[in-house]
mmCIF file of the N, C-alpha and C atoms, coordinates in Angstrom:
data_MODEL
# 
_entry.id   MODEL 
# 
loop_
_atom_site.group_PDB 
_atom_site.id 
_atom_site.type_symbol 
_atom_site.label_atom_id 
_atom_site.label_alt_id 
_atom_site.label_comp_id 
_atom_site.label_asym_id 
_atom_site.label_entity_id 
_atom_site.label_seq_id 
_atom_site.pdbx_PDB_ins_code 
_atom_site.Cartn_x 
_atom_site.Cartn_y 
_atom_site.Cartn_z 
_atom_site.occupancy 
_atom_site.B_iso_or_equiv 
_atom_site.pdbx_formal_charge 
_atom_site.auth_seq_id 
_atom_site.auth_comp_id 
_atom_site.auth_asym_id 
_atom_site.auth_atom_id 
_atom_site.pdbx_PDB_model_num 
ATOM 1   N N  . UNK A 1 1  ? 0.836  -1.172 0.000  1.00 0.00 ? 1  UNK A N  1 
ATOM 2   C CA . UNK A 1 1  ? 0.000  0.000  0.000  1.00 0.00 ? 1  UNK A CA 1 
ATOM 3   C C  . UNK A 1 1  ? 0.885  1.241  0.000  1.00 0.00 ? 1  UNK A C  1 
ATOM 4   N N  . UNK A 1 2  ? 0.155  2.061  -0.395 1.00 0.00 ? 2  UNK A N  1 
ATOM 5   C CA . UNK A 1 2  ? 0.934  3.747  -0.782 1.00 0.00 ? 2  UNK A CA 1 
ATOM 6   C C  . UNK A 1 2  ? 0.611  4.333  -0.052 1.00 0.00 ? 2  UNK A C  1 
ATOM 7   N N  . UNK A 1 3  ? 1.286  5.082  0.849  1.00 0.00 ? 3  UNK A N  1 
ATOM 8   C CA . UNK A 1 3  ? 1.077  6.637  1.553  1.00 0.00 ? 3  UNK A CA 1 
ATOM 9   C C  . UNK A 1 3  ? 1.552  7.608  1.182  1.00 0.00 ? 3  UNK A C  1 
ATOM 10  N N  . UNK A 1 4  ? 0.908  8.827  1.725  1.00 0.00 ? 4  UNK A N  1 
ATOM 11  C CA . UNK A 1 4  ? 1.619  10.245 1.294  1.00 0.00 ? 4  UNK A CA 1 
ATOM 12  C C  . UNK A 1 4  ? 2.023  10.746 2.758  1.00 0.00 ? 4  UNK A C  1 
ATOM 13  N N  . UNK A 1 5  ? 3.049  11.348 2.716  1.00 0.00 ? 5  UNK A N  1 
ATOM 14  C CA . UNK A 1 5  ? 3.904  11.703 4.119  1.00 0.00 ? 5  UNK A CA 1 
ATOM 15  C C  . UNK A 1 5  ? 3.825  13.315 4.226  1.00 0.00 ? 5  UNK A C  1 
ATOM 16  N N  . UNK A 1 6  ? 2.953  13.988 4.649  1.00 0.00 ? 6  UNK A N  1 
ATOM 17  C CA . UNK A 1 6  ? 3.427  15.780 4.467  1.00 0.00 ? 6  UNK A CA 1 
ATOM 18  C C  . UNK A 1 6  ? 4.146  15.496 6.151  1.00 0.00 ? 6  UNK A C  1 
ATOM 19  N N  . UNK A 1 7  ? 5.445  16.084 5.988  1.00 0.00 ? 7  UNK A N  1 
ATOM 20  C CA . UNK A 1 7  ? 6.443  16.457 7.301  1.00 0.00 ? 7  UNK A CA 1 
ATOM 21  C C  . UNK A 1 7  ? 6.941  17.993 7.334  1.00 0.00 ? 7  UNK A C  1 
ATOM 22  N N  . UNK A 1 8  ? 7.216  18.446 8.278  1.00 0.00 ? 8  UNK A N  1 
ATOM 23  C CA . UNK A 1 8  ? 7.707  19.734 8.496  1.00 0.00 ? 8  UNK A CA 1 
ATOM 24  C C  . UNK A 1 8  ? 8.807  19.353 9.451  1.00 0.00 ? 8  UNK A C  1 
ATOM 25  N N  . UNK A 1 9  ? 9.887  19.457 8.898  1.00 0.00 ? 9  UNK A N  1 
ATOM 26  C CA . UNK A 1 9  ? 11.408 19.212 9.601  1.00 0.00 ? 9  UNK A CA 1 
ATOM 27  C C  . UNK A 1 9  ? 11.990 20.846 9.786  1.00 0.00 ? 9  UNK A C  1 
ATOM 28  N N  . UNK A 1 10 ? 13.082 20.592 10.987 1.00 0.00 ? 10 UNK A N  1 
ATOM 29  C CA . UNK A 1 10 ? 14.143 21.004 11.183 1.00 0.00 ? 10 UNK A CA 1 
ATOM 30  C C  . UNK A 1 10 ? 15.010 21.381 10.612 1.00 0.00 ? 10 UNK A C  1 
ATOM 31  N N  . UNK A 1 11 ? 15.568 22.347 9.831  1.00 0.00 ? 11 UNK A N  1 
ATOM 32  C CA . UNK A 1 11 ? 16.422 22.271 9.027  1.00 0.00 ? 11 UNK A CA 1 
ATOM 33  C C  . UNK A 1 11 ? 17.777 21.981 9.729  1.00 0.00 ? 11 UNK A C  1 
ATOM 34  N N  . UNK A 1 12 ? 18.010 20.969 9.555  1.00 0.00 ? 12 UNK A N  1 
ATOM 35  C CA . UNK A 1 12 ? 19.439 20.284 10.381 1.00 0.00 ? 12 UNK A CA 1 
ATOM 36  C C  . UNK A 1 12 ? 19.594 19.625 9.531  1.00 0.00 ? 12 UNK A C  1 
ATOM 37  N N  . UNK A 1 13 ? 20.766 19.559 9.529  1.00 0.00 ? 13 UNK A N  1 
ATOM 38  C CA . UNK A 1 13 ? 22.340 18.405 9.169  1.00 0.00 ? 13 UNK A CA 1 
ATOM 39  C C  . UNK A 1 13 ? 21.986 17.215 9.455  1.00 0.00 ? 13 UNK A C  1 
ATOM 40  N N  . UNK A 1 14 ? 21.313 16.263 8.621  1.00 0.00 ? 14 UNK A N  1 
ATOM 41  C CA . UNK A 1 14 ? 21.131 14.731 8.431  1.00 0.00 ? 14 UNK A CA 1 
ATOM 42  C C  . UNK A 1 14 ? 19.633 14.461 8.765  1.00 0.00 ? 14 UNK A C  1 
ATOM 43  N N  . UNK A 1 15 ? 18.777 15.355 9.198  1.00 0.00 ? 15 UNK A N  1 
ATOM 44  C CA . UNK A 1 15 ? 17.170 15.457 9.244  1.00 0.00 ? 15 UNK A CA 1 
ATOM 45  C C  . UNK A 1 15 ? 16.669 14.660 8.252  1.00 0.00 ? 15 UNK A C  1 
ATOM 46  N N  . UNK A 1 16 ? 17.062 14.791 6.894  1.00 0.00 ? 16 UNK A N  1 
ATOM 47  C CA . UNK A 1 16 ? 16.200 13.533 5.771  1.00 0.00 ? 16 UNK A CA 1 
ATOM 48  C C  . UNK A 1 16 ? 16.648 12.594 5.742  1.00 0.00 ? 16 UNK A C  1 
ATOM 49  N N  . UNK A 1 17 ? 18.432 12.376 6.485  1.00 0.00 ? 17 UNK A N  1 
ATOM 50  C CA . UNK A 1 17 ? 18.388 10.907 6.387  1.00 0.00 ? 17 UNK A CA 1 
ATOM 51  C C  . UNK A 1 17 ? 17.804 10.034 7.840  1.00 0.00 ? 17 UNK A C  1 
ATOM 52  N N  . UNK A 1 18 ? 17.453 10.831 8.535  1.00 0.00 ? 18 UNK A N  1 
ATOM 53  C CA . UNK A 1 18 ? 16.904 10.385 9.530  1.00 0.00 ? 18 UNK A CA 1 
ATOM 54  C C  . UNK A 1 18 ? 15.604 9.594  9.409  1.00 0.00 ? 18 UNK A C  1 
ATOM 55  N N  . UNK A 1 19 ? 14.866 10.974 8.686  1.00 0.00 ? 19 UNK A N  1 
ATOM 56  C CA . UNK A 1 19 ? 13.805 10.229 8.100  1.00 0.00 ? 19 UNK A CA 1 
ATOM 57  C C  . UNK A 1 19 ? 13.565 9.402  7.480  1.00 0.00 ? 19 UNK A C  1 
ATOM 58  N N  . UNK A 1 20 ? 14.410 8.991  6.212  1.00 0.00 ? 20 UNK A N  1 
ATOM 59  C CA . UNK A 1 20 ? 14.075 8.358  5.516  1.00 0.00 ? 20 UNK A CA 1 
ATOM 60  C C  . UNK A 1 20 ? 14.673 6.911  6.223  1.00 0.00 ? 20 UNK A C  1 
ATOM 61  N N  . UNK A 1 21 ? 15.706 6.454  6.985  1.00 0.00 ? 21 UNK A N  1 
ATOM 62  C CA . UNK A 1 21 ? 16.408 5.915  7.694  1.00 0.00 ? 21 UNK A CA 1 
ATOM 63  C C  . UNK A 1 21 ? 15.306 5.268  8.715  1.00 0.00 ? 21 UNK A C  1 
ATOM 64  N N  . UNK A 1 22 ? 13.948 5.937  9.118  1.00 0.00 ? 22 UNK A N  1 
ATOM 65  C CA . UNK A 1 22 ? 13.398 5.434  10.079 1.00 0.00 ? 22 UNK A CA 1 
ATOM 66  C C  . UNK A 1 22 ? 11.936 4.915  9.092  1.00 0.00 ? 22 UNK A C  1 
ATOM 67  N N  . UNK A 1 23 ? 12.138 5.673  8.379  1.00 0.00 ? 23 UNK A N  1 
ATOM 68  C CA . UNK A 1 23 ? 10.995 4.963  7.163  1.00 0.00 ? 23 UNK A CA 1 
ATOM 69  C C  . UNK A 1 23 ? 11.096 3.324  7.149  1.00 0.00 ? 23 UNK A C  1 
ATOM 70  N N  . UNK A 1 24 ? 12.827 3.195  6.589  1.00 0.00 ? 24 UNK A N  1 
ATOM 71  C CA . UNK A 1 24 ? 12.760 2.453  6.045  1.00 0.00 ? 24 UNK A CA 1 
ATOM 72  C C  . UNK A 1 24 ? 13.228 0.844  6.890  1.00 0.00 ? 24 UNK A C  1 
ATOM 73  N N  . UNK A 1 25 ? 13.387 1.195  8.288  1.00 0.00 ? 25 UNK A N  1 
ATOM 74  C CA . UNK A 1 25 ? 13.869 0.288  9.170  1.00 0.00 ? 25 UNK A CA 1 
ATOM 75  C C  . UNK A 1 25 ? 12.263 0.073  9.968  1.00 0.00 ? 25 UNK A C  1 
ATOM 76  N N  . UNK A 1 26 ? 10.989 0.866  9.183  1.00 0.00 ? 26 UNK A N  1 
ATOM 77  C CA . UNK A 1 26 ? 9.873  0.965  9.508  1.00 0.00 ? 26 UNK A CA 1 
ATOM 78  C C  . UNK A 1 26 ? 9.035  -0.391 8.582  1.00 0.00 ? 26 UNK A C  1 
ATOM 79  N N  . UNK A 1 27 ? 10.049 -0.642 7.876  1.00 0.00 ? 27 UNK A N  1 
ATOM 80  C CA . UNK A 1 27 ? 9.216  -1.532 6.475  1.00 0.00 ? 27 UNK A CA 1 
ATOM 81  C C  . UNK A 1 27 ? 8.852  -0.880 4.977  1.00 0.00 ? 27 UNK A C  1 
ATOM 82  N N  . UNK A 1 28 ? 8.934  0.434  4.868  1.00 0.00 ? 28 UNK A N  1 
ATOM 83  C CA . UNK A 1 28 ? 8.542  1.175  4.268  1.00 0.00 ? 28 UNK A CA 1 
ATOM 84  C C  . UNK A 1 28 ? 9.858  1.935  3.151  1.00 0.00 ? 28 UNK A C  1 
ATOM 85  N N  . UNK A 1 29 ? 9.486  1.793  1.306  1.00 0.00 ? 29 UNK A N  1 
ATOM 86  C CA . UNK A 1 29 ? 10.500 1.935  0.779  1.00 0.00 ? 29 UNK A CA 1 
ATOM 87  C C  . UNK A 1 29 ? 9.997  3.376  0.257  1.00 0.00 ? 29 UNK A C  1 
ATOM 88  N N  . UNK A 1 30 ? 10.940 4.026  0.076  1.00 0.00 ? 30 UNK A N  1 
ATOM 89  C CA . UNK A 1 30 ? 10.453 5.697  -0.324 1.00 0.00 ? 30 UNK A CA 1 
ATOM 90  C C  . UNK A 1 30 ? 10.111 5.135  -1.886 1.00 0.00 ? 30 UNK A C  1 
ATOM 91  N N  . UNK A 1 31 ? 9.198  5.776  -2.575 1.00 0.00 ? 31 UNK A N  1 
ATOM 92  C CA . UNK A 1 31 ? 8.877  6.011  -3.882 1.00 0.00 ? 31 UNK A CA 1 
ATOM 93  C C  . UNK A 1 31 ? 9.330  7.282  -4.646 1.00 0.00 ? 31 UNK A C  1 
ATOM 94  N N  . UNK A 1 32 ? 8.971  8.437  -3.720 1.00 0.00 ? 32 UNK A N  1 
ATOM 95  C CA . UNK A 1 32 ? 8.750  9.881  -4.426 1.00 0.00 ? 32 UNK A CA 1 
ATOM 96  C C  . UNK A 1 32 ? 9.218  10.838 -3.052 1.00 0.00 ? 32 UNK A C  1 
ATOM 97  N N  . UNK A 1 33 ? 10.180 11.744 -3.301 1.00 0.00 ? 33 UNK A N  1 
ATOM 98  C CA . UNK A 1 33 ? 10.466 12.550 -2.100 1.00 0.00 ? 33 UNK A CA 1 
ATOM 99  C C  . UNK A 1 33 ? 9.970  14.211 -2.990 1.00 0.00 ? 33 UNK A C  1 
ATOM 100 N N  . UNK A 1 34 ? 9.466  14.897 -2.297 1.00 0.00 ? 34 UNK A N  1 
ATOM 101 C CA . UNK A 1 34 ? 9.484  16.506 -2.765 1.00 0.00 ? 34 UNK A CA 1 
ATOM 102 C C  . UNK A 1 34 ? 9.703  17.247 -1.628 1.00 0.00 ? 34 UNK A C  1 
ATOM 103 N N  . UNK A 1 35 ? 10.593 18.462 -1.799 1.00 0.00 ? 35 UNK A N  1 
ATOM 104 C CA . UNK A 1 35 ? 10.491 19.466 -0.445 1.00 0.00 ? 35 UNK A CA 1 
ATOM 105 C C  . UNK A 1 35 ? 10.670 20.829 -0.934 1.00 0.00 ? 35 UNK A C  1 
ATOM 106 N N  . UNK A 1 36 ? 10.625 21.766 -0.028 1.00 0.00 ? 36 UNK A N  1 
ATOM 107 C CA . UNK A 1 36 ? 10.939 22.710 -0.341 1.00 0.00 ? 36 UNK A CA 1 
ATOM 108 C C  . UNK A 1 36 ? 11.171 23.628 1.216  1.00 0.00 ? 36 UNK A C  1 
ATOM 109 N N  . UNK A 1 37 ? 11.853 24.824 1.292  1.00 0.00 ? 37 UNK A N  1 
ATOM 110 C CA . UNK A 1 37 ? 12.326 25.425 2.350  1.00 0.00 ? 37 UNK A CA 1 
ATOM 111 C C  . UNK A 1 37 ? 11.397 26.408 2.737  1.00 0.00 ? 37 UNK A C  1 
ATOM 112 N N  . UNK A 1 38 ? 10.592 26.653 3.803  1.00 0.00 ? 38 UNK A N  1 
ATOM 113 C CA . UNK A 1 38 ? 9.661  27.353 4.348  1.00 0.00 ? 38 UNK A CA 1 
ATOM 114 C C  . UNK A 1 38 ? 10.389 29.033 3.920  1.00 0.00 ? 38 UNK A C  1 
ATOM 115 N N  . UNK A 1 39 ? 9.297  29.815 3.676  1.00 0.00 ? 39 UNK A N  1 
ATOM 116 C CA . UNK A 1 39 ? 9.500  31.191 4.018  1.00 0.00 ? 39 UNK A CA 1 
ATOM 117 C C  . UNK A 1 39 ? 10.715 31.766 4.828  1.00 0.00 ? 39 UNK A C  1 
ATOM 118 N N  . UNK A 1 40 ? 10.863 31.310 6.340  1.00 0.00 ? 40 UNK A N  1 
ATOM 119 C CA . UNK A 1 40 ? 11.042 32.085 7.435  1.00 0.00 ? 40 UNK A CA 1 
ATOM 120 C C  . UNK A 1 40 ? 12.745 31.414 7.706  1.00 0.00 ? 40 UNK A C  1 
ATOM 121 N N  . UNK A 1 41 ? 13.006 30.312 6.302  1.00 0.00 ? 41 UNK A N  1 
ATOM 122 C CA . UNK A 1 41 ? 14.288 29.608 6.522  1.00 0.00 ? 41 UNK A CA 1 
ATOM 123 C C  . UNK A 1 41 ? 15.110 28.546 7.125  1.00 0.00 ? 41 UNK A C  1 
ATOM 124 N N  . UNK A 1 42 ? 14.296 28.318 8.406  1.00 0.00 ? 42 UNK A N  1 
ATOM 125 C CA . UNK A 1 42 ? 14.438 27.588 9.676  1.00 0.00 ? 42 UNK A CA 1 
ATOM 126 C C  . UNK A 1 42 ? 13.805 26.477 9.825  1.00 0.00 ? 42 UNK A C  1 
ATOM 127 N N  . UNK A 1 43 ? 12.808 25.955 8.536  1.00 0.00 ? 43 UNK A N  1 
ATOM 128 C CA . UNK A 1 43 ? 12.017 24.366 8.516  1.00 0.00 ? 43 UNK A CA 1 
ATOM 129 C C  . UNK A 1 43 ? 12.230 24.781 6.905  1.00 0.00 ? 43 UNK A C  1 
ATOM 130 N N  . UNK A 1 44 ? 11.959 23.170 6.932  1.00 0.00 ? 44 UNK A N  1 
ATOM 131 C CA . UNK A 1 44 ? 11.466 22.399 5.568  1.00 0.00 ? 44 UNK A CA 1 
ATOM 132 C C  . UNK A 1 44 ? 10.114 21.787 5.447  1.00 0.00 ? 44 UNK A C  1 
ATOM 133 N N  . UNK A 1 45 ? 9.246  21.470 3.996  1.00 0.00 ? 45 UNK A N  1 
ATOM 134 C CA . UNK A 1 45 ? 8.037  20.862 3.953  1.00 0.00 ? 45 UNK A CA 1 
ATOM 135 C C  . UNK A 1 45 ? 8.570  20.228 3.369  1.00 0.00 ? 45 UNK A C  1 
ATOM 136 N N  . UNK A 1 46 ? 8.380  18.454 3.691  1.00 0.00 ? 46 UNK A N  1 
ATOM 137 C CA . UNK A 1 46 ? 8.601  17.479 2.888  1.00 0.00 ? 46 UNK A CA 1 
ATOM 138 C C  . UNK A 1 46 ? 7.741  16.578 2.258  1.00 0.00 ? 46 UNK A C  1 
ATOM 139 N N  . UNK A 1 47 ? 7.319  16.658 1.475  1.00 0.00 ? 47 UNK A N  1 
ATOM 140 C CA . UNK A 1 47 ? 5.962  15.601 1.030  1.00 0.00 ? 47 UNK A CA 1 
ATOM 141 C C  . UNK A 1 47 ? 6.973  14.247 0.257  1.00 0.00 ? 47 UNK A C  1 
ATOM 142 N N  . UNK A 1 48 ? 6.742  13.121 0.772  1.00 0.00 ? 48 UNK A N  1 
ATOM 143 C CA . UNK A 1 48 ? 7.275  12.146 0.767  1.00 0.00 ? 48 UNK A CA 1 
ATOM 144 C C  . UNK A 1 48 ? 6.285  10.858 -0.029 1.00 0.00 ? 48 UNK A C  1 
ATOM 145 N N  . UNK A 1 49 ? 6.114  10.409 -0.431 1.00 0.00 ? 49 UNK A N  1 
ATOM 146 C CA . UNK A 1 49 ? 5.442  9.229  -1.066 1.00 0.00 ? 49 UNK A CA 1 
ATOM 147 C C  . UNK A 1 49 ? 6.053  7.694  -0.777 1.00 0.00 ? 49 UNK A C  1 
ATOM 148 N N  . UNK A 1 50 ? 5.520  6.715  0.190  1.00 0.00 ? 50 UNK A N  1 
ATOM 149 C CA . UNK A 1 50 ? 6.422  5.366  0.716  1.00 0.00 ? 50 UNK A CA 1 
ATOM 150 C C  . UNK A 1 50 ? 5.207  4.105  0.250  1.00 0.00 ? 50 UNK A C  1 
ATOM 151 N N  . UNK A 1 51 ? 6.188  3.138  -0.157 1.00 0.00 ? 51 UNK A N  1 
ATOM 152 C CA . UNK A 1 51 ? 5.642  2.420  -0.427 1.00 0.00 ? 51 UNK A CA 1 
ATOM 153 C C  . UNK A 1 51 ? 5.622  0.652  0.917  1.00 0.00 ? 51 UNK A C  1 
ATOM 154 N N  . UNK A 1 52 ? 4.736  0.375  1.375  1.00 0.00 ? 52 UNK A N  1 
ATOM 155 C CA . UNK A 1 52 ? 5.120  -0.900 2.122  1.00 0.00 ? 52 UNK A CA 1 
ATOM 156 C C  . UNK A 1 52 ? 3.726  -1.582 2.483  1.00 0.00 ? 52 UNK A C  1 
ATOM 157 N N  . UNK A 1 53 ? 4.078  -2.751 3.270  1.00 0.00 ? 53 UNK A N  1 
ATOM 158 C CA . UNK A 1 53 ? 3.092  -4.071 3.177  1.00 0.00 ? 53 UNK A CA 1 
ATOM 159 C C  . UNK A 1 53 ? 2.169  -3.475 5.354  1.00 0.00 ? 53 UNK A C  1 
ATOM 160 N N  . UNK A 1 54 ? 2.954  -2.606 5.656  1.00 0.00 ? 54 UNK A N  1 
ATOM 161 C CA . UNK A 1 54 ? 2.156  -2.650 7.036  1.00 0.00 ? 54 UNK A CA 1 
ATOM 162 C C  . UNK A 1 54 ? 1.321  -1.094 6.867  1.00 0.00 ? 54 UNK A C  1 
ATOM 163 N N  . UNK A 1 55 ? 0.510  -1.200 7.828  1.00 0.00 ? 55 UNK A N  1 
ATOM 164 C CA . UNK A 1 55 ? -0.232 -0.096 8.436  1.00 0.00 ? 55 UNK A CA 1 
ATOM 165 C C  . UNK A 1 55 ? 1.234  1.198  8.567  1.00 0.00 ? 55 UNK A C  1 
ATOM 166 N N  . UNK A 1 56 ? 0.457  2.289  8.367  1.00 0.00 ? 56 UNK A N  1 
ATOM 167 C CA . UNK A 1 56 ? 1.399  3.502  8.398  1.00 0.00 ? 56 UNK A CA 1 
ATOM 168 C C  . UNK A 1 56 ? 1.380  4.091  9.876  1.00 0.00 ? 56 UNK A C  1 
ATOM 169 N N  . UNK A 1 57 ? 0.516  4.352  10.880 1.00 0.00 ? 57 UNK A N  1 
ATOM 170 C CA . UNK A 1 57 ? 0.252  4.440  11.671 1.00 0.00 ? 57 UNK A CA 1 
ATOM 171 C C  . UNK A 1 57 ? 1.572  4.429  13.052 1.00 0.00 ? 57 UNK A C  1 
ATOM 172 N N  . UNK A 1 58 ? 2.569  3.136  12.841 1.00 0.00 ? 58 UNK A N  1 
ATOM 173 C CA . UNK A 1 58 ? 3.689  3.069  13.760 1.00 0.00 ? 58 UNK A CA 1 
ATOM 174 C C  . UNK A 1 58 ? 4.914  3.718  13.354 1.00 0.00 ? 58 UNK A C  1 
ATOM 175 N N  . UNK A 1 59 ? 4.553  3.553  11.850 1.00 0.00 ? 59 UNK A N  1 
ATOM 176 C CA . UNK A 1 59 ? 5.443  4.856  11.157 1.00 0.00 ? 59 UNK A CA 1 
ATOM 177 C C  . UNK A 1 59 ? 5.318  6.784  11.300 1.00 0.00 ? 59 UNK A C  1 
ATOM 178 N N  . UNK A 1 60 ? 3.770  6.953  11.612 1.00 0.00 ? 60 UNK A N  1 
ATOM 179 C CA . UNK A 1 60 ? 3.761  8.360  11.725 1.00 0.00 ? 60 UNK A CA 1 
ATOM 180 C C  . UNK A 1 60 ? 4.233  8.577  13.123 1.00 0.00 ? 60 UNK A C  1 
ATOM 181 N N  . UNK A 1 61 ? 4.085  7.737  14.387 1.00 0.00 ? 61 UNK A N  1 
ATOM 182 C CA . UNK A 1 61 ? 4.356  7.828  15.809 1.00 0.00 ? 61 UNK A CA 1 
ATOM 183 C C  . UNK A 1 61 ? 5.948  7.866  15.624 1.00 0.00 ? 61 UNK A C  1 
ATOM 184 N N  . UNK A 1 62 ? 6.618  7.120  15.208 1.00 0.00 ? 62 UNK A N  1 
ATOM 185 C CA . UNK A 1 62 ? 8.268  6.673  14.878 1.00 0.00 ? 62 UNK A CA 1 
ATOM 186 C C  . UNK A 1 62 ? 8.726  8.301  14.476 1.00 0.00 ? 62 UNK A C  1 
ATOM 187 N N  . UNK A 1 63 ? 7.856  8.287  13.669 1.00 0.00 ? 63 UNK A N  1 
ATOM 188 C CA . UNK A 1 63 ? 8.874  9.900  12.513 1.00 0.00 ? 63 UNK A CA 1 
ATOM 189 C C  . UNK A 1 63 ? 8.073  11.178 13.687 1.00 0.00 ? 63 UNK A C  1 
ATOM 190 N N  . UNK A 1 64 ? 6.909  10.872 14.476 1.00 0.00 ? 64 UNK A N  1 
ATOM 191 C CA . UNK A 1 64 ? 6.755  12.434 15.209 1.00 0.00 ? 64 UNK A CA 1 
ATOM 192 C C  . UNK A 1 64 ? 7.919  12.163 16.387 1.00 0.00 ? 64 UNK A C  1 
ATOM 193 N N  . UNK A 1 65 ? 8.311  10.844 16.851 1.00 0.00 ? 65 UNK A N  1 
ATOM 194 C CA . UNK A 1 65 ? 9.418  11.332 18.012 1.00 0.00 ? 65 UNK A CA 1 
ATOM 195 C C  . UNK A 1 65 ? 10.687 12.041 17.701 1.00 0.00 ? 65 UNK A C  1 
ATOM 196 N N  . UNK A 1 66 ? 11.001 11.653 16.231 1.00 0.00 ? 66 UNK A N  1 
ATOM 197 C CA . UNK A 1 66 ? 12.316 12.557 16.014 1.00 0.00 ? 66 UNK A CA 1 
ATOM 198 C C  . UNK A 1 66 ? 12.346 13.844 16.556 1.00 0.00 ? 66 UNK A C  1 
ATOM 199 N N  . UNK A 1 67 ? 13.750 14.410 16.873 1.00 0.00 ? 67 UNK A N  1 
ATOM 200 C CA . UNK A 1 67 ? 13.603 15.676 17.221 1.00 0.00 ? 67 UNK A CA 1 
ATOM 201 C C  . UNK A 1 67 ? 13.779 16.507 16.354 1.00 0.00 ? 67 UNK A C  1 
ATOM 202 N N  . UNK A 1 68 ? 14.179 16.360 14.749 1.00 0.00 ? 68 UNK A N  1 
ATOM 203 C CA . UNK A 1 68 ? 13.901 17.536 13.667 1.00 0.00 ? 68 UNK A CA 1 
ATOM 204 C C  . UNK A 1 68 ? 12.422 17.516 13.008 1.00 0.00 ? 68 UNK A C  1 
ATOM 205 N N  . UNK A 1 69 ? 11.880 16.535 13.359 1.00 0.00 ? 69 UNK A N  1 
ATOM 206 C CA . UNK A 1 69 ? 10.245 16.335 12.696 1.00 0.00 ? 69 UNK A CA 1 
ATOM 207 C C  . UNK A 1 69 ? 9.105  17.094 13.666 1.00 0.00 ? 69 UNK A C  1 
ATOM 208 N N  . UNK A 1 70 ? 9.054  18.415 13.027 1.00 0.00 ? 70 UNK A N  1 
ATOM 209 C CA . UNK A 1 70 ? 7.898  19.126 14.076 1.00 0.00 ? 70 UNK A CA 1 
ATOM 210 C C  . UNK A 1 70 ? 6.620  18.870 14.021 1.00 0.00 ? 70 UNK A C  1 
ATOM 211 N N  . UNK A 1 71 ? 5.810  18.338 12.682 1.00 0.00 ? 71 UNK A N  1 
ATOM 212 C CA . UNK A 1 71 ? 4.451  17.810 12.199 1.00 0.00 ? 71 UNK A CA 1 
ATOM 213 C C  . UNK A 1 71 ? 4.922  16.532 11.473 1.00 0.00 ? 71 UNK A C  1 
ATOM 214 N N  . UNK A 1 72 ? 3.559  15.902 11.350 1.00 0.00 ? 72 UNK A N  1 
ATOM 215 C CA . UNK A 1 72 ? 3.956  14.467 10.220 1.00 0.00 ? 72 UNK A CA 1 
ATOM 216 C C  . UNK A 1 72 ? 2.413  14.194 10.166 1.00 0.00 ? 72 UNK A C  1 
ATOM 217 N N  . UNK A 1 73 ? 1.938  14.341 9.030  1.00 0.00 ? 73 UNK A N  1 
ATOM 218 C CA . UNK A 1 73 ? 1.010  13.602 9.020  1.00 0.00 ? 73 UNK A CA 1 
ATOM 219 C C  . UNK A 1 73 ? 0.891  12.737 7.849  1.00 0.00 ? 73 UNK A C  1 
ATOM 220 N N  . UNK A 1 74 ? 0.473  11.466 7.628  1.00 0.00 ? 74 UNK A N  1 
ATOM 221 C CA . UNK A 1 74 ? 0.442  10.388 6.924  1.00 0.00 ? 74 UNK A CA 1 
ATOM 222 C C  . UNK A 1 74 ? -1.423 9.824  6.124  1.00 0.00 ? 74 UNK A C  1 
ATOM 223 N N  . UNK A 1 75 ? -1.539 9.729  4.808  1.00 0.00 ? 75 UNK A N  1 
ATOM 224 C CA . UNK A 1 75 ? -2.824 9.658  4.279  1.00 0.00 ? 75 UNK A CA 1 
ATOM 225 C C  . UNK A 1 75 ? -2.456 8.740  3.480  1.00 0.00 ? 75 UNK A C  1 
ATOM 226 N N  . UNK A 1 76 ? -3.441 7.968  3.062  1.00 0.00 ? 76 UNK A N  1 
ATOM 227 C CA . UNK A 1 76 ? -3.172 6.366  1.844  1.00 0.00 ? 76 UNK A CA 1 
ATOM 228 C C  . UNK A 1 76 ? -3.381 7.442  0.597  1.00 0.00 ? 76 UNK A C  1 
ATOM 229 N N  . UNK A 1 77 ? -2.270 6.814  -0.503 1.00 0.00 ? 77 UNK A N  1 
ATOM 230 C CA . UNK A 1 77 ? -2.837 7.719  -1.480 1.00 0.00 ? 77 UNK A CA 1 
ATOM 231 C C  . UNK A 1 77 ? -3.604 7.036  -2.453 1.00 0.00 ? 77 UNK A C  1 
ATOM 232 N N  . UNK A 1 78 ? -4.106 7.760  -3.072 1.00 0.00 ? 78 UNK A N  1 
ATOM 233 C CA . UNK A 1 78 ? -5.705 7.049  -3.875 1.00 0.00 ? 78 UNK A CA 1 
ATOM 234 C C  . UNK A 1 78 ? -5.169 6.765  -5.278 1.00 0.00 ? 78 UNK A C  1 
# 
């Protein structure tokens, strides 16, 4: 199954490989990454696209404990 990942990170030094690092030790293989750098300089929006066989759910809890991941929310994509 497919999800869509909108995240709002930290702009720090190794923040996407974190993410993607916990994605993927989550079960979950990235498909599609997009981002771009907020206005104000100091976050990123990452819309992410993952592909895997479990519920997304232990994955959105996993990626909100990071400490560069300030939002995460996770939707099946259609």
């Amino acid at each position: 199954m497919r999800y869509q990942l909108d995240l709002t990170l930290r702009r720090a030094e190794g923040a996407l490989a974190r993410v993607l690092g916990t994605a993927e030790r989550r079960g979950f293989s990235p498909v599609r990454i997009d981002g771009e750098a907020q206005a104000d300089g100091d976050r990123w929006h990452l819309r992410m696209t993952v592909e895997g066989q479990r519920e997304a759910d232990n994955l959105q809890q996993q990626l909100a404990k990071l400490y560069d991941c300030l939002d995460v929310r996770v939707q099946p994509c259609r």
